[in-house]
C-alpha positions as CSV (number, residue, x, y, z in Angstrom):
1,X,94.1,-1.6,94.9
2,X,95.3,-4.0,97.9
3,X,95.0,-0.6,100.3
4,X,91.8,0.7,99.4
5,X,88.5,0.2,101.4
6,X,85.6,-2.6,100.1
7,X,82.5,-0.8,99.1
8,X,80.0,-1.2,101.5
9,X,77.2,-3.5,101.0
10,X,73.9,-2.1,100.9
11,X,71.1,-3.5,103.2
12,X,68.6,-5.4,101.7
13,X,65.4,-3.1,100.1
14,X,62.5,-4.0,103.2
15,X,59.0,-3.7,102.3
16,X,58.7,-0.1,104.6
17,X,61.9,1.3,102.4
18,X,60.4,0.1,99.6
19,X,57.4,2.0,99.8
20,X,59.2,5.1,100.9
21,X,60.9,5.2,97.9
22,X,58.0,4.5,95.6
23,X,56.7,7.4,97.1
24,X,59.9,9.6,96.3
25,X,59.9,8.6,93.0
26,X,56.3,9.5,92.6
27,X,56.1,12.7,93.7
28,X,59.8,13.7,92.4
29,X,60.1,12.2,89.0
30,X,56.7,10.6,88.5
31,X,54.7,14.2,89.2
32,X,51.9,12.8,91.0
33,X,49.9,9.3,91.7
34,X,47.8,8.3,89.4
35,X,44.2,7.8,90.8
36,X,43.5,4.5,92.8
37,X,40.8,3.4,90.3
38,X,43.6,4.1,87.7
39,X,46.1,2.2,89.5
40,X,44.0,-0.7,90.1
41,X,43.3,-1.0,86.5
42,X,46.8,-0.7,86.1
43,X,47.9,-3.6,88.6
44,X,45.4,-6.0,86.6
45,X,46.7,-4.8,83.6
46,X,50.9,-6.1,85.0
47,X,49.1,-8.9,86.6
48,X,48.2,-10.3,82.9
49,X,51.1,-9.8,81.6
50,X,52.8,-12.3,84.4
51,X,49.9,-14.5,83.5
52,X,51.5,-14.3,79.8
53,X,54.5,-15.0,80.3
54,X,53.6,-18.0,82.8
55,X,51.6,-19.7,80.6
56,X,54.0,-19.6,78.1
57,X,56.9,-20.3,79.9
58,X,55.0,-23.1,82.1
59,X,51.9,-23.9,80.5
60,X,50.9,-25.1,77.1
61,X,50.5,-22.0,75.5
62,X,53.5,-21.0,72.4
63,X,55.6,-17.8,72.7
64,X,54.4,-15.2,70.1
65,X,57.3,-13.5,68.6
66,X,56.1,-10.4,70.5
67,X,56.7,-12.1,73.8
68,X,59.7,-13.4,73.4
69,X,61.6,-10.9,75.0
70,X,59.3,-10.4,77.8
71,X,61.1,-11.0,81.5
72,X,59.6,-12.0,84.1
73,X,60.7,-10.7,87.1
74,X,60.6,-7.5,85.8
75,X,56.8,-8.0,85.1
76,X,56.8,-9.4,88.9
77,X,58.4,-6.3,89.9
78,X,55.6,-4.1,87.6
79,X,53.3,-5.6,90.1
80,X,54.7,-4.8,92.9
81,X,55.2,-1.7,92.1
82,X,51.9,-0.4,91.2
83,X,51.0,-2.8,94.6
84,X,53.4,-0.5,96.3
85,X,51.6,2.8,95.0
86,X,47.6,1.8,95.9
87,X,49.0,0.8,99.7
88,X,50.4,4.4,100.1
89,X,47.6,6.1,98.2
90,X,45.5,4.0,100.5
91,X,47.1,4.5,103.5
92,X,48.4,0.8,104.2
93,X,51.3,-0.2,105.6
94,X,52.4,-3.1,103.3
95,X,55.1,-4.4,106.4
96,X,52.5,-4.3,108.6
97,X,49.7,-5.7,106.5
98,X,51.9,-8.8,106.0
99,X,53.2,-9.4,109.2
100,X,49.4,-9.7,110.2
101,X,48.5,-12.0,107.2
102,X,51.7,-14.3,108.2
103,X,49.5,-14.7,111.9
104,X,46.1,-15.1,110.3
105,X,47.9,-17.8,107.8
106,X,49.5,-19.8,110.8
107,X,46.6,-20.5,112.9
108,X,43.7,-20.8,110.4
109,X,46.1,-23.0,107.9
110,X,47.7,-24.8,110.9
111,X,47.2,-28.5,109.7
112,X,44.7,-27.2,106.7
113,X,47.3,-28.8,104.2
114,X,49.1,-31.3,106.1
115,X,45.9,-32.9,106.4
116,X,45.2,-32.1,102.8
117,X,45.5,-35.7,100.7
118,X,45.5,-34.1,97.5
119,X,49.1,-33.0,98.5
């Protein structure tokens, strides 16, 4: 109605909330973390399957009828998410971790690919 108050928009999911709720997932509905050797096996696992769907959706390769229904960003998100678990098992802080990477990026890529030709 005309008089009642607009929902309020929730904030946008940052990197630190995400991994806090990865983690309240885990130990409330998900029981426990898998191992890390697991996990990893796991991520590569998701990582193939956005490799599938890339190279059928942008490369040469056909769809099989198995793959059609396949989405992508829900595959990217399967990634993350099992990204997510080895940086808590492991004791990372994924906001931090990035924040750092951004730094090391700026000053050792600088003018690396403006200078590149090939682009």
């Amino acid at each position: 109605m005309a008089n009642e108050p607009m929902p309020e928009k929730s904030s946008p999911l940052t990197i630190a909330d995400a991994q806090k709720r990865v983690d309240e997932w885990i130990t409330t509905i998900g029981v426990r973390y898998f191992n890390e050797l697991t996990n990893m096996a796991i991520l590569t696992e998701e990582v193939g399957e956005v490799a599938r769907i890339i190279a059928r959706k942008y490369g040469e390769q056909s769809f099989k009828q198995s793959d059609r229904d396949k989405d992508l960003a829900d595959e990217m998100a399967d990634v993350l998410w099992v990204l997510i678990c080895l940086a808590n098992q492991t004791g990372v802080d994924l906001t931090a971790a990035l924040e750092k990477n951004f730094e090391k990026k700026s000053i050792r890529d600088k003018n690396r690919h403006k200078e590149n030709k090939k682009l």
